[in-house]
C-alpha positions in Angstrom: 9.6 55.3 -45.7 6.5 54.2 -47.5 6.2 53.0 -50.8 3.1 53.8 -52.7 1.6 51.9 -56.0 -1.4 52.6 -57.3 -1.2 52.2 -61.0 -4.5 51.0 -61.4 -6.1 54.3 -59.9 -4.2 55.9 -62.4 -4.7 53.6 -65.5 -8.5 53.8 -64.2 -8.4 57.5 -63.8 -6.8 58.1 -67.6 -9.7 56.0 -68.8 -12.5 58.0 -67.5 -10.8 60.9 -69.0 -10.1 59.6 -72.1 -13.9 57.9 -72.5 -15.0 61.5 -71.8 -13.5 63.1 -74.9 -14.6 60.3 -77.2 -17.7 59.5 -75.8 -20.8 62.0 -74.1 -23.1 59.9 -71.6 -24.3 60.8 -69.1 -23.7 57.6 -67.3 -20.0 58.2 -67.2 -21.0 60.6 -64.5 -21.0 57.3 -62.1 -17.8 56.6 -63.1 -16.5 60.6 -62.5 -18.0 60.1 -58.9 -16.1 56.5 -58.0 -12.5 57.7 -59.6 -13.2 61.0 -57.2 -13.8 58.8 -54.2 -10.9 56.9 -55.2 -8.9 59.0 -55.1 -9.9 60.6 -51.1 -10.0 57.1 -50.2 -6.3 57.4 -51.5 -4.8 60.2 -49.7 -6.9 59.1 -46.7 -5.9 55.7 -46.0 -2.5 56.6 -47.2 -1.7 59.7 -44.1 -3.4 56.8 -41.9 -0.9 54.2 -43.0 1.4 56.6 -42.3 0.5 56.5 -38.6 0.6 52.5 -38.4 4.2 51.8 -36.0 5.5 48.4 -35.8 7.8 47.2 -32.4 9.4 43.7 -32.3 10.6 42.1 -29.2 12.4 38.7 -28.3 12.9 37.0 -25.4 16.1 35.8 -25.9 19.3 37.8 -27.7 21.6 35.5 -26.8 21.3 31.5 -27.3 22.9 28.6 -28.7 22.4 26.7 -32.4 18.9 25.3 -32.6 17.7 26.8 -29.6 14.6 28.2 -30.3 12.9 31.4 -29.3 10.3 33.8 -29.4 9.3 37.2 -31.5 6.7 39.1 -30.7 5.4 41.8 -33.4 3.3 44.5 -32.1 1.5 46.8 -34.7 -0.3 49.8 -33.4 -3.0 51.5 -35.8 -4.4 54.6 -34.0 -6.0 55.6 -36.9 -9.9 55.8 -37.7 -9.8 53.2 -40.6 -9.4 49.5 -40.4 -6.5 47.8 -42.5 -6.1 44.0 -43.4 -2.4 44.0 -43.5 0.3 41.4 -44.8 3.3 41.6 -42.6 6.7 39.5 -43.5 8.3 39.5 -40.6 11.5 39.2 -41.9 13.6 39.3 -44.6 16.9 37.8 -43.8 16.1 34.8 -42.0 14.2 31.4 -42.4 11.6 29.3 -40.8 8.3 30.8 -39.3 9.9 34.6 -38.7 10.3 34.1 -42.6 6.8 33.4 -43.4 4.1 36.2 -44.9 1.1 36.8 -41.9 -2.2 38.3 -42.9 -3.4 40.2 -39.7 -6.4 42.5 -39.3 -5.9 45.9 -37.7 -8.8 47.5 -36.4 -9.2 51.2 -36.0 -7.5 52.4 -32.7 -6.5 48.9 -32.1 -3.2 47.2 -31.5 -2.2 43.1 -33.2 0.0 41.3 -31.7 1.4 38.1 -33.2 4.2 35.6 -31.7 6.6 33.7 -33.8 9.3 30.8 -32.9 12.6 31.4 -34.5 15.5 29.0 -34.8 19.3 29.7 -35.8 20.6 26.6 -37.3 24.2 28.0 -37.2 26.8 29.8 -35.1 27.3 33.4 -35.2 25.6 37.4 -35.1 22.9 37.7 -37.0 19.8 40.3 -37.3 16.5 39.6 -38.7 17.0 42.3 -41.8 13.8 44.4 -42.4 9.9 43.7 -41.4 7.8 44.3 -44.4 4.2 45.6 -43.6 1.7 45.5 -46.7 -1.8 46.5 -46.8 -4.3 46.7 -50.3 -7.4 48.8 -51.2 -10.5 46.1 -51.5 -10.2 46.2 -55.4 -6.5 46.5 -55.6 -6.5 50.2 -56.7 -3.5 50.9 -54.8 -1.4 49.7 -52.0 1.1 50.4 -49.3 4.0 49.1 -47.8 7.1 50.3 -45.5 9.7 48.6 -44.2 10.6 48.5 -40.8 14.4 48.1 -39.7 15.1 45.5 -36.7 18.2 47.0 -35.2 18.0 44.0 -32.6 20.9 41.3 -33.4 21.2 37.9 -32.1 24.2 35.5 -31.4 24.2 32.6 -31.6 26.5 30.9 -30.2 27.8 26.9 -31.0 27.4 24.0 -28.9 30.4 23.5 -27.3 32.1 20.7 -28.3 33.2 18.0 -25.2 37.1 18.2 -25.4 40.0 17.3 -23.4 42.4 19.8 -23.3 45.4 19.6 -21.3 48.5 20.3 -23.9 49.4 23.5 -22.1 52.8 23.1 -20.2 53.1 23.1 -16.7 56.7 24.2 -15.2 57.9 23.3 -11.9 59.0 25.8 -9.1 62.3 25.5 -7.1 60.8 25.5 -3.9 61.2 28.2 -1.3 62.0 30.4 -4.3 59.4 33.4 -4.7 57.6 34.0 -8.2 55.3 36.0 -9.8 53.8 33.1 -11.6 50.7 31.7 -10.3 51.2 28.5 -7.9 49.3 25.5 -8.2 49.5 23.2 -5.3 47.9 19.9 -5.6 46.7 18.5 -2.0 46.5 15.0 -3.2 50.1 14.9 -3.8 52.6 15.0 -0.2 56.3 16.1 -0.8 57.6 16.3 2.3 57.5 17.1 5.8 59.4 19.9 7.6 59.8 22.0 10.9 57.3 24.4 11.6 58.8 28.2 10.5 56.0 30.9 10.0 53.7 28.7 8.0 49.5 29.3 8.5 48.0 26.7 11.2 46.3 24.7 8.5 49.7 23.8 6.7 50.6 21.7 10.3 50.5 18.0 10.2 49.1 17.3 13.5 49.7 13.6 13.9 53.4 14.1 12.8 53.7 16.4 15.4 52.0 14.8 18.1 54.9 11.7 17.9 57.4 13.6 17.4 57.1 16.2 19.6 57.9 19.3 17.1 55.8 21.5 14.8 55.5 20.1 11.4 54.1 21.0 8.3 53.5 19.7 4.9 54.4 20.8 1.7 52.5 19.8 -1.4 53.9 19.3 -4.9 53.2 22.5 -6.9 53.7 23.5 -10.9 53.4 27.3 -12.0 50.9 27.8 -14.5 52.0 29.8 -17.6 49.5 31.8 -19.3 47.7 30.2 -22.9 48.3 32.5 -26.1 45.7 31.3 -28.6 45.9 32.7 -31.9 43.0 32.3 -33.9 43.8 32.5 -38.0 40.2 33.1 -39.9 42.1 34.6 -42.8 42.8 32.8 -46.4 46.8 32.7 -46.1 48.1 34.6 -49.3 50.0 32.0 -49.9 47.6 29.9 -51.2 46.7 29.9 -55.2 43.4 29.6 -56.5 42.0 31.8 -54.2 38.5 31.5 -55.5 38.1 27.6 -55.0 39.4 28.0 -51.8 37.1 31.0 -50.2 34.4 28.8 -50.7 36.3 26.1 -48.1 37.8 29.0 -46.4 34.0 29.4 -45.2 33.6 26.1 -44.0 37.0 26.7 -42.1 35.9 29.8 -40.8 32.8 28.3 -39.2 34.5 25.3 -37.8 37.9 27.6 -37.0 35.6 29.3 -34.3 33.6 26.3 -32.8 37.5 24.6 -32.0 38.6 27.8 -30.5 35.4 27.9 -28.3 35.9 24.1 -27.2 39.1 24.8 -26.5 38.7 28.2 -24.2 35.9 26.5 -22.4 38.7 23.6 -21.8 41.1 25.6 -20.9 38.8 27.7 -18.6 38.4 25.2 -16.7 41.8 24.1 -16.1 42.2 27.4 -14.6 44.4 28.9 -17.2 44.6 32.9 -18.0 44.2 33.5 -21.8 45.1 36.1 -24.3 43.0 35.5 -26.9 44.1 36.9 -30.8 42.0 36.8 -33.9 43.1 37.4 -37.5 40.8 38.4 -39.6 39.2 41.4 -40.9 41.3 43.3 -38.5 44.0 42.3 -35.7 42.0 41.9 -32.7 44.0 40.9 -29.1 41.7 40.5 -26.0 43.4 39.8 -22.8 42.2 37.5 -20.0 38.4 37.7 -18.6 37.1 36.5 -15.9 33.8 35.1 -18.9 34.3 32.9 -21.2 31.7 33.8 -22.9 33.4 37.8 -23.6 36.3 35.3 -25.6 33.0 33.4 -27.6 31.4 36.8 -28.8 35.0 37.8 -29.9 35.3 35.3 -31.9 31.9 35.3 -34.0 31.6 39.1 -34.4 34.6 38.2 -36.6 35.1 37.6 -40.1 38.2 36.5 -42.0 37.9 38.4 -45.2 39.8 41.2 -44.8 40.5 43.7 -48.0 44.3 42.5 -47.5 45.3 39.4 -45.7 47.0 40.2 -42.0 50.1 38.3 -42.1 50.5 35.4 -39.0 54.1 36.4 -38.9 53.9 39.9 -38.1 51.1 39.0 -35.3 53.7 36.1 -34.0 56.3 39.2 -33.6 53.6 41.2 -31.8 53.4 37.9 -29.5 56.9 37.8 -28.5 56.2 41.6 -26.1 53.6 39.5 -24.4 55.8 36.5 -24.0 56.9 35.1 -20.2 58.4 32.0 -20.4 55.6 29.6 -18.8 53.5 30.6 -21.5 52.2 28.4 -24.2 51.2 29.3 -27.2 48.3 27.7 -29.9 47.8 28.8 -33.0 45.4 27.8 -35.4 45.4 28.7 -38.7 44.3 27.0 -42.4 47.8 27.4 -44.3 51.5 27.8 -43.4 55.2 27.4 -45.9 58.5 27.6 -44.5 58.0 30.9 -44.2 56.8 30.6 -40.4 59.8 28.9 -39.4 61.7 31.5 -38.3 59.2 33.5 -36.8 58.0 30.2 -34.5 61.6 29.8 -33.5 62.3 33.1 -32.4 59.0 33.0 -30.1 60.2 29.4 -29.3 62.6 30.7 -27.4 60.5 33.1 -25.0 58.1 30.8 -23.9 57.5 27.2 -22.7 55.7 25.5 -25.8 54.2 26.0 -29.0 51.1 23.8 -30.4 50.6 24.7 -34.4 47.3 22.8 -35.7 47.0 23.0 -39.5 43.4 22.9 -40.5 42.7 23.2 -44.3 39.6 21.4 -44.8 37.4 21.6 -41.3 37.1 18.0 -39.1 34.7 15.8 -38.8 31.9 16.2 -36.1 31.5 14.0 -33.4 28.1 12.2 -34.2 29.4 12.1 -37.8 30.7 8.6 -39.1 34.6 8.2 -39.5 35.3 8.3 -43.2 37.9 8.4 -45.5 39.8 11.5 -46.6 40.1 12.2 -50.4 42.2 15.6 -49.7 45.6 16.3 -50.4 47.8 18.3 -48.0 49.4 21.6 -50.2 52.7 21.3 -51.5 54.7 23.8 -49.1 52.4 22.5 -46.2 53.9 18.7 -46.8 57.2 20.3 -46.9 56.8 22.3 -43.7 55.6 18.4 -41.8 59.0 17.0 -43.1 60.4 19.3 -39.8 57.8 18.0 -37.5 60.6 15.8 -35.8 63.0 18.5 -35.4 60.2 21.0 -34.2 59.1 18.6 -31.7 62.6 18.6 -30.1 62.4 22.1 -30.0 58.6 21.7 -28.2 57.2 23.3 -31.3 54.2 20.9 -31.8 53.0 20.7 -35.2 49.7 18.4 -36.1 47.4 18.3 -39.1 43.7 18.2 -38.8 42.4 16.1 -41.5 38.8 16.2 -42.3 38.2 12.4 -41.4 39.3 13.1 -37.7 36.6 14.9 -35.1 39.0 17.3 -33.0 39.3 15.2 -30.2 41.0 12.8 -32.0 43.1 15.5 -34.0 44.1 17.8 -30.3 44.7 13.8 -28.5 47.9 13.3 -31.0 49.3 16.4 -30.1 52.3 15.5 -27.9 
């Protein structure tokens, strides 16, 4: 849609015909003659603007925090009359893709200009709307439209170097047949028995050889129980002053998501199959991928301010259908009471091992300076630590994440 302005040709138009009734010249004649062509310059240059197209294109969609990139802006004038045009990029961003261009657009012609762009933090983002400007010579009137760029970006966060290995690891009976997954580690020998209908590779030739029989070895093994990770990016109703706390809610949200990434990547790579759940502006449950990175754009497309908090303990009932006794599940959240008690027990006792990380107020980043911690923990949170001892015995392992520790620090006390 294009906006039009041209108060001046109007206030200049009134003014010749005012001057007319008061005055007779015959010099105002000149002045009769340039409002007229005013006017056809007008509704000229106005159906041409209406021809001028704008395109945008970006080599990269997808990239991490300060990566930076490149957007081209094309602007096509097949037209018959030449423009000096004023084009702002765009309106909901920063940096050089924020700053207004002056571009000359020739008749039949096409102006292409390339920008660098930079995210500076983590998560979807568009560009808003591309402004395009252009004046009459003596600022009679003047045009502009704005363009919609339906392109988003996501940006993802630098994953954070973590060591993860807090998910629990349950041995087999041997000979027994599962449907758990087996690990077998070939640096660690059991034992060595006769030959029965094991593949060739499994035989221990030397062992053989002296004693005359076919032998093969068995290797210590561990079934791997699947990783629940429950992601909380809500503000728990049970917190008061609600309005002090969005504003760190924000901050938790942000750092919230950059944990769960470090962790998924971790725990990608120890193999492990992961149902990932997110709380926030709806209940959102993605089952193992084979890309980590499906899990990463989960996770920033979403927001935690939903009209009406999701409560964690209805989604830890939802848990307990998925449950298989392996598993381990992590939940991450900013705020709990004694309320989650009895909901972490009774999924306590369908799986392996629960790991509850209390984050109220973020961490501190790696490159950042240890420091000292001037935050309280809330009230019904200090009473819910008193039970860390007896939780523990029950492998419910509770830790707090205080802002002066970086999260490898916070996820290494974790029993």
């Amino acid at each position: 849609m294009i906006t039009r302005r041209l108060t001046p040709l109007l206030v200049l138009t009134g003014t010749v015909l005012v001057s007319h009734l008061l005055f007779t010249n015959p010099y105002w004649l000149v002045a009769d003659l340039f409002v007229i062509v005013s006017w056809i310059e007008y509704f000229q240059s106005f159906r041409a603007f209406q021809m001028v197209t704008l395109s945008v294109y970006s080599d990269a969609h997808r990239l991490f925090v300060n990566e930076g990139f490149q957007v081209e802006y094309t602007l096509n004038n097949p037209s018959r009359f030449d423009f000096q045009v004023q084009l702002l990029p765009a309106t909901n961003s920063y940096g050089e893709i924020r700053k207004l261009q002056t571009l000359s657009l020739a008749k039949n012609q096409t102006s292409k200009i390339s920008l660098p762009g930079t995210f500076y933090e983590s998560g979807v983002f568009s560009l808003g709307n591309a402004l395009v400007l252009t004046r009459h010579p003596l600022s009679l009137f003047s045009f502009s439209k704005s363009v919609p760029l339906e392109e988003e970006w996501i940006v993802f966060p630098q994953i954070e170097s973590l060591v993860f290995r807090k998910e629990a690891l349950r041995d087999m009976l041997p000979g027994r047949r599962t449907e758990y997954r087996l690990l077998e580690d070939y640096t660690s020998l059991r034992s060595i028995r006769p030959y029965e209908s094991e593949p060739i590779q499994r035989i221990h030739w030397k062992i053989s050889g002296k004693l005359d029989q076919w032998m093969v070895k068995e290797f210590e093994h561990t079934a791997r129980g699947r990783c629940h990770l429950v992601i909380d990016l809500q503000l728990p109703e049970s917190i008061f002053a609600r309005e002090v706390w969005s504003e760190l809610r924000n901050l938790y949200e942000n750092q919230a998501v950059d944990a769960a990434c470090a962790m998924i990547h971790q725990l990608f790579l120890n193999q492990a199959a992961i149902h990932l759940w997110i709380l926030g502006r709806s209940a959102v449950h993605l089952p193992p991928v084979k890309e980590e990175i499906a899990f990463f754009e989960a996770l920033l497309r979403q927001k935690g301010e939903p009209p009406s908090p999701l409560p964690l303990q209805e989604t830890l009932s939802r848990l307990e259908n998925y449950m298989q006794f392996p598993d381990t599940v992590i939940i991450l959240t900013m705020h709990v009471n004694e309320a989650i008690l009895a909901p972490l027990l009774r999924l306590r006792s369908q799986c392996s091992k629960i790991i509850l990380l209390l984050m109220p107020y973020g961490y501190r980043e790696n490159e950042a300076q240890p420091r000292q911690t001037w935050y309280s923990v809330l009230p019904d949170a200090k009473a819910l630590l008193e039970y860390r001892t007896l939780l523990y015995e029950n492998q419910i392992m509770m830790q707090l994440i205080s802002d002066h520790l970086s999260l490898t620090e916070a996820i290494s006390l974790v029993p």
